[in-house]
C-alpha positions as CSV (number, residue, x, y, z in Angstrom):
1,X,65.6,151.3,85.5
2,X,68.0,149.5,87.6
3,X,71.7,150.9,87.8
4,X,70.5,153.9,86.4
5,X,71.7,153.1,83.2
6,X,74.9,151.3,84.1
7,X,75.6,147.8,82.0
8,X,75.4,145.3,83.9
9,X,77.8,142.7,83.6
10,X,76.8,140.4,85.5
11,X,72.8,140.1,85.7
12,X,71.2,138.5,88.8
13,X,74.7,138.5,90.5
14,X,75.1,138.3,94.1
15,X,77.0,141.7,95.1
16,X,79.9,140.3,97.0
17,X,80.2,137.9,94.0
18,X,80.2,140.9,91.7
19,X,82.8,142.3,93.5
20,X,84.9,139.4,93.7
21,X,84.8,139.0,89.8
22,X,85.6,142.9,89.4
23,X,88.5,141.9,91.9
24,X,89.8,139.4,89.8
25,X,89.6,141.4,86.3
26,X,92.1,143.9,88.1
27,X,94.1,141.7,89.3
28,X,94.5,139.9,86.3
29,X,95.0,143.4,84.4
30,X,98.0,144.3,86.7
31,X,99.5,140.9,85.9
32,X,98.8,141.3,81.8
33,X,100.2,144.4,81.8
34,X,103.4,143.5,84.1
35,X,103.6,140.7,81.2
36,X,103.2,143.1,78.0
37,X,105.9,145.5,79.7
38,X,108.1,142.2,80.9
39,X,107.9,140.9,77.1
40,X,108.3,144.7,75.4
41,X,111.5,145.1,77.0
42,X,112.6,142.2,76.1
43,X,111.7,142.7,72.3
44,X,113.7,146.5,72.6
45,X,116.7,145.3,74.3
46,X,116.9,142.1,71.2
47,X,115.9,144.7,68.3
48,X,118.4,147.1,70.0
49,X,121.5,144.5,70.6
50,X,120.9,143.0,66.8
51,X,120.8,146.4,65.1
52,X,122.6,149.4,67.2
53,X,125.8,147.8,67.6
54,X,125.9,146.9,64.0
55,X,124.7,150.2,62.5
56,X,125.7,152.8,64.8
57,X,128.4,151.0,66.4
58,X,126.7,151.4,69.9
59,X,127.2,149.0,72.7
60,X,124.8,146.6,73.5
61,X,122.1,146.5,76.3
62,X,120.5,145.0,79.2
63,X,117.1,144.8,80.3
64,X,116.5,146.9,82.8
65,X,118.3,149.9,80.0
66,X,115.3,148.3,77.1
67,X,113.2,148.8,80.0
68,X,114.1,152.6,80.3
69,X,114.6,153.6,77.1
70,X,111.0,152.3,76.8
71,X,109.6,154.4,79.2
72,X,111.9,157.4,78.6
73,X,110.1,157.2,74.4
74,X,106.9,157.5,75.9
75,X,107.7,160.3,78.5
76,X,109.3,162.4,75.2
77,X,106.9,161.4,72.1
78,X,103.7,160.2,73.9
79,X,103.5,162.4,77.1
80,X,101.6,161.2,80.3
81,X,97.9,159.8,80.2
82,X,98.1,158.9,76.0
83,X,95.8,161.9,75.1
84,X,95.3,161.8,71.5
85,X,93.5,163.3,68.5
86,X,94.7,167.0,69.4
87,X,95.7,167.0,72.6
88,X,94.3,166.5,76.4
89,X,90.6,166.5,76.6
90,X,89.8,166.5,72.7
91,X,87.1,164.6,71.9
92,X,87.3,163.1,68.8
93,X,83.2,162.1,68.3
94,X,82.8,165.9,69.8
95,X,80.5,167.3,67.0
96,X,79.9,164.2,64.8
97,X,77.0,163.0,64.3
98,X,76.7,158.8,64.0
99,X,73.7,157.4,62.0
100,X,73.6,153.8,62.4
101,X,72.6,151.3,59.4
102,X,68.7,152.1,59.7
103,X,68.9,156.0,60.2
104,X,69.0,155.6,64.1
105,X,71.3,157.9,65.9
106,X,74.0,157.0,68.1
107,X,71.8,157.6,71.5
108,X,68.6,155.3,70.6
109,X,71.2,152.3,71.2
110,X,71.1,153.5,75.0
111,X,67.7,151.6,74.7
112,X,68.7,148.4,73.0
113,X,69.7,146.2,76.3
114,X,66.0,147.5,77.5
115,X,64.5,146.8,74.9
116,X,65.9,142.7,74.4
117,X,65.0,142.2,78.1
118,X,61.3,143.5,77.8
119,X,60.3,142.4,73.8
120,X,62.7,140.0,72.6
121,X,61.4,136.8,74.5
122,X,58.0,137.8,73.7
123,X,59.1,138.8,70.2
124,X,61.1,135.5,69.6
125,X,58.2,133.0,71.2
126,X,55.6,134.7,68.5
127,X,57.9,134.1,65.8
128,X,58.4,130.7,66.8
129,X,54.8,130.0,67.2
130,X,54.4,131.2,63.8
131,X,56.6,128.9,62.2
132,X,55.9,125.7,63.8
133,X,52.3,126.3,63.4
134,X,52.3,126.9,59.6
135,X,52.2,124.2,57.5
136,X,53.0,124.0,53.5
137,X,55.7,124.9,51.3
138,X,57.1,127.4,53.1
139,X,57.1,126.7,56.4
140,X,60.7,125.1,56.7
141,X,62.7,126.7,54.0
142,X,63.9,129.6,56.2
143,X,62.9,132.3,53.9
144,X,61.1,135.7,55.1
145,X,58.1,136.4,54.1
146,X,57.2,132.4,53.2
């Protein structure tokens, strides 16, 4: 099997274009999330200047102070690395068992990609066969079984 079981995003990809693309998806994921925390601090330091002052009599803020107070609420309620469910390393799915809508278990779907590349064109060019060589009633109404 190639990639030892790895997905492969990008099948039949040159390597050096591969890594171009993966490149690119960090890239654009340090920008996205420079945006989310650009825009968050933001929204803080307007929530913060519209209600503190008015409720708590509290002096307003600027952005940098949003932009702290953001970070220092997830330092004090959500800790380092957003661990959840119980703590660091708990694994939520640990001990469940997952079957899927035909009995399957969560493990047979390491197969599925396989299985499309090796019997779903040959799958797919039978059933087609089989309905454009039918003739009669049922050969264009869609219906299973017709």
């Amino acid at each position: 099997m190639r990639g030892h079981g790895m997905h492969d995003m990008w099948p039949g990809a040159h390597p050096a274009v591969r890594g171009l693309r993966i490149a690119g998806l960090v890239v654009l994921g340090v920008i996205g999330a420079a945006l989310f925390a650009l825009v968050f601090g933001w929204l803080v330091m307007i929530l913060w200047n519209w209600l503190m002052p008015a409720i708590f009599h509290l002096g307003e803020i600027g952005y940098w102070q949003a932009f702290g107070i953001v970070i220092l609420a997830k330092l004090i309620f959500g800790g380092i690395g957003g661990a959840r469910y119980g703590g660091r390393g708990h694994n939520p799915w640990k001990g469940r068992t997952w079957e899927g809508p035909h009995g399957r278990g969560r493990d047979d779907w390491r197969y599925y990609r396989e299985f499309w590349e090796t019997e779903g064109r040959n799958a797919f060019e039978r059933f087609v066969q089989k309905k454009t060589g039918e003739s009669g009633p049922g050969a264009e109404s869609g219906t299973p079984g017709a």
